[in-house]
C-alpha positions as CSV (number, residue, x, y, z in Angstrom):
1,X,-10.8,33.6,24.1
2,X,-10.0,33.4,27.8
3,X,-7.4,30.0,28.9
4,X,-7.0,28.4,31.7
5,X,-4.3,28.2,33.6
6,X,-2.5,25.5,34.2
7,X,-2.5,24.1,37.8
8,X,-0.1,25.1,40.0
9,X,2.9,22.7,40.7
10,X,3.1,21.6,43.9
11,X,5.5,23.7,46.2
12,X,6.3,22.5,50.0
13,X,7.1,26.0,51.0
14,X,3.4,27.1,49.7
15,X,1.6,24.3,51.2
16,X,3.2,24.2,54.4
17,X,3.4,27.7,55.0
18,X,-0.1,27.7,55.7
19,X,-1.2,27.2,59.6
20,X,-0.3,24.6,61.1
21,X,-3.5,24.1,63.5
22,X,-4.6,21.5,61.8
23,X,-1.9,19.0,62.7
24,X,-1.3,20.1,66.0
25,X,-4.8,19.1,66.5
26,X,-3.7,15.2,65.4
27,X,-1.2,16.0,68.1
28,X,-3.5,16.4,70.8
29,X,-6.3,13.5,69.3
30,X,-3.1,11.1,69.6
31,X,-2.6,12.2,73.4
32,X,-6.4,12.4,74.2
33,X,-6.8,8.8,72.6
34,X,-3.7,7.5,74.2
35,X,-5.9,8.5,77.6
36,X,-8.9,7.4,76.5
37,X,-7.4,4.1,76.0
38,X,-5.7,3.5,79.7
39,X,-8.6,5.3,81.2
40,X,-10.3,2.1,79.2
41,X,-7.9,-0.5,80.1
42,X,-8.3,0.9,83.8
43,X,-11.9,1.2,84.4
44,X,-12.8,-1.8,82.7
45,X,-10.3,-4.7,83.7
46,X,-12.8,-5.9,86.6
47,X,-14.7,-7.4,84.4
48,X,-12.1,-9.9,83.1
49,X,-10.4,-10.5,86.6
50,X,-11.7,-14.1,87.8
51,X,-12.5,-13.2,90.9
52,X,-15.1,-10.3,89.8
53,X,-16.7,-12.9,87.3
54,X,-17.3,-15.1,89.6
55,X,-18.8,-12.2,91.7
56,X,-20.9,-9.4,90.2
57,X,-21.7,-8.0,93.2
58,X,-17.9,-6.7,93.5
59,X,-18.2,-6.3,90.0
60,X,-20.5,-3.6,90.6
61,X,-18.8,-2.1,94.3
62,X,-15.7,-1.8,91.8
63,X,-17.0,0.3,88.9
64,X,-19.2,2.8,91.1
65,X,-16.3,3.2,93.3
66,X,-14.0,3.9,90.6
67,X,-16.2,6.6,89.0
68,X,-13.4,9.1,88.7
69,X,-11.4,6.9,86.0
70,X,-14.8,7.0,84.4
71,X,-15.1,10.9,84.2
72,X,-11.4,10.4,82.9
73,X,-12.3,8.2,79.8
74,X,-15.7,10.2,79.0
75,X,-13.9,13.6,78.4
76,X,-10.6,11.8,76.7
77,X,-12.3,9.9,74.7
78,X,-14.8,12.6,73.6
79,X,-12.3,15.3,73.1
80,X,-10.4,12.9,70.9
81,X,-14.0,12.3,69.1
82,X,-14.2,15.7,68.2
83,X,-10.0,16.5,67.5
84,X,-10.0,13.8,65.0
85,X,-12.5,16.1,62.7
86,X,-10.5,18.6,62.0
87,X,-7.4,16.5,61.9
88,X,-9.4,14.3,59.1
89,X,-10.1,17.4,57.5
90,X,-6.7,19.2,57.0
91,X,-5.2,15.6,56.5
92,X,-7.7,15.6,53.5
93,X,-6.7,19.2,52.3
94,X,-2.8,17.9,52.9
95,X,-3.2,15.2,50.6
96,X,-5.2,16.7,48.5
97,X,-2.0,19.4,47.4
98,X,0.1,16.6,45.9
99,X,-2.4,13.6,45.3
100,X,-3.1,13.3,41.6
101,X,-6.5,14.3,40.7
102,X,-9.4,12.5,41.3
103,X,-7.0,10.3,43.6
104,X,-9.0,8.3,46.1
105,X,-5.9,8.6,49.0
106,X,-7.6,12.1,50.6
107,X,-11.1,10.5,51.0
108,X,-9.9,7.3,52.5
109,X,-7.7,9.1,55.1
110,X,-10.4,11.3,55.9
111,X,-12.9,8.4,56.2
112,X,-10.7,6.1,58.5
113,X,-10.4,8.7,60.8
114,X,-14.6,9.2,60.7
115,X,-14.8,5.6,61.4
116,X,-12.4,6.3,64.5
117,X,-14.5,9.3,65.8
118,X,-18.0,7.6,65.3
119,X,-15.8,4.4,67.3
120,X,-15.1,6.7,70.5
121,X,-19.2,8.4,69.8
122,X,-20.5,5.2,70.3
123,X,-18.0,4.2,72.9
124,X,-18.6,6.6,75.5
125,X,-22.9,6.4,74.7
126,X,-23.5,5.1,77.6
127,X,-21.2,7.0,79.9
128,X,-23.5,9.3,81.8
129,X,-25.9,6.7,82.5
130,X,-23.5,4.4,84.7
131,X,-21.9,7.5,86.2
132,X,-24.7,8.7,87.8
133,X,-26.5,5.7,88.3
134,X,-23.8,3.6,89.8
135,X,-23.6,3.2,93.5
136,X,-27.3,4.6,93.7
137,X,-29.5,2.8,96.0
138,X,-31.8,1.2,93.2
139,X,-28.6,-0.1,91.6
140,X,-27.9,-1.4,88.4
141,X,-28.3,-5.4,87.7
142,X,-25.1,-7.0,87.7
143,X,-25.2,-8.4,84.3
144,X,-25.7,-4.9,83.4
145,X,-22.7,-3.4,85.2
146,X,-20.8,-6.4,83.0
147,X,-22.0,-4.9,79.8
148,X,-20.9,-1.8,80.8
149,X,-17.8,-3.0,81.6
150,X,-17.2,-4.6,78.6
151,X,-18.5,-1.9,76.7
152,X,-16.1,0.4,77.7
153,X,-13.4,-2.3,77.7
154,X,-14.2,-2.9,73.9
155,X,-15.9,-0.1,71.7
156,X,-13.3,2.7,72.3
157,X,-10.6,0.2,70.8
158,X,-11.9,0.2,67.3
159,X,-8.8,1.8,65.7
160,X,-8.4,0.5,62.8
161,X,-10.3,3.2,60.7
162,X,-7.0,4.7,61.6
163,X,-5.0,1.6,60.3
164,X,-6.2,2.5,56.7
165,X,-6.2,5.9,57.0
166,X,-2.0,5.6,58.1
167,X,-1.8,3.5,54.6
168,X,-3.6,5.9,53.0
169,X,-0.7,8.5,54.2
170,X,2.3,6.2,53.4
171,X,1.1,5.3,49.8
172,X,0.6,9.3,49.2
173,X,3.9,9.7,50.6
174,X,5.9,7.4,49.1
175,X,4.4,7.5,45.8
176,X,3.3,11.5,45.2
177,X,5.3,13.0,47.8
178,X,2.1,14.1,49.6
179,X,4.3,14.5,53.2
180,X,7.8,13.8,53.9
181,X,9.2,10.3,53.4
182,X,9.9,8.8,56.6
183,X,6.3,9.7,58.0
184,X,4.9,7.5,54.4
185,X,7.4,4.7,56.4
186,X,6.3,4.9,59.9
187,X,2.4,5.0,58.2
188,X,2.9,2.0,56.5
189,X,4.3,0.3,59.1
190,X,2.1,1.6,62.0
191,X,-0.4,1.4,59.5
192,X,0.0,-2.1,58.5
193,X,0.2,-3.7,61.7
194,X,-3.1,-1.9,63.3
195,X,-5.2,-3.2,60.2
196,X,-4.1,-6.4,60.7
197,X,-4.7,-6.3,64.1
198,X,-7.9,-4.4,63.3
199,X,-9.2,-7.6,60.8
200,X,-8.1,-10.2,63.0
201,X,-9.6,-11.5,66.2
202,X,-7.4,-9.4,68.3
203,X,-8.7,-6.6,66.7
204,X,-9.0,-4.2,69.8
205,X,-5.0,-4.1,69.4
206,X,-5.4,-1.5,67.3
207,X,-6.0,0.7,69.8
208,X,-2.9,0.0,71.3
209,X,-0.5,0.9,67.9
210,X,-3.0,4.1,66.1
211,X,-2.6,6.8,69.1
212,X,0.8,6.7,68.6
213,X,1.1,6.6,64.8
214,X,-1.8,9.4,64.9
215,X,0.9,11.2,67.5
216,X,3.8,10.8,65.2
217,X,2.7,11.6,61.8
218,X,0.7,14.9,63.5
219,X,4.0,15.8,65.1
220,X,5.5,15.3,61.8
221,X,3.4,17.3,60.2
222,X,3.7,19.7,62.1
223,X,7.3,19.9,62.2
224,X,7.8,19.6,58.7
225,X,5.6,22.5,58.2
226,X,7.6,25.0,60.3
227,X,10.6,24.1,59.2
228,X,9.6,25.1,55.3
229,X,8.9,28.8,56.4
């Protein structure tokens, strides 16, 4: 009669001696959307200054004319779009090593991190309409150019898929030693104030706090991986 063998204990040096792509990936999605956000905060804040809401004409003079911070949040925000797949999936594989099984940690990491990509998708939607159409002789309506502004003031600040995916990380690394301790502590913090941020009012704040804990704990993993080998 043929057993089954048992399943392997976890070993750091067998885990992390695998490559490291993965997490230098987060590495670059925590850059990309660290972009993506200024490029955000730049393009879009004439549409809250007093003077442009008073005047949508300028409103309008001031996006087409600053097209080129718009070309700059399209491909930052995109590339982060796409970075944050394969980042969600090693994450999942990561946790996956050490999490007991059947533990519900790996999915929700991956899937706050889905939430963030789908975020930046639908942020930039409308991108390539506005950049060619701006400053073109039939125009755009000025309550139109306001959306727009707004849009991409707003949408692309929906972090806080990230928020519970950072929780995810600290409770998996505090409590199975999924990754090293003091990235489960900077998640839980990190983590904790961009979902609160994220359920609140001010919840485009999140975008603010998740680049950089997505920067960290990538950079950690990373680290922590090489230095195992």
């Amino acid at each position: 009669m043929t057993t089954l063998a048992p399943s392997a204990t976890y070993s750091p040096a067998s885990v992390l001696g695998r490559s490291r792509a993965w997490a230098v990936t987060g590495i670059a999605a925590g850059l990309t959307g660290a972009l993506s956000i200024f490029a955000s905060l730049t393009y879009g804040a004439p549409v809250y200054e007093d003077d442009h809401l008073a005047n949508g004409a300028a409103t309008v003079e001031t996006l087409a004319d600053d097209r080129g911070w718009l070309v700059v949040f399209h491909t930052a925000t995109m590339a982060t779009v796409l970075l944050l797949l394969v980042f969600a999936a090693g994450l999942k594989r990561r946790l996956e090593e050490q999490a007991p099984v059947g533990s519900l940690l790996p999915n929700v990491a991956a899937s706050g991190l889905l939430l963030v990509s789908v975020a930046g998708l639908m942020g930039s939607a409308l991108d390539t309409e506005f950049l060619f159409g701006l400053g073109e002789d039939e125009g755009f309506s000025e309550s139109n150019a306001m959306f727009f502004g707004h849009w991409v003031g707003t949408v692309p600040w929906l972090w806080v898929g990230a928020g519970v995916t950072a929780l995810a990380v600290g409770i998996a690394a505090l409590k199975h030693d999924a990754a090293p301790r003091w990235i489960g502590w900077v998640s839980l913090v990190l983590g904790g104030i961009t979902t609160a941020f994220g359920v609140s009012p001010l919840q485009y704040m999140a975008g603010f706090f998740a680049p950089v804990w997505l920067f960290v704990a990538a950079l950690g993993f990373t680290l922590s991986e090489r230095s195992t080998r």
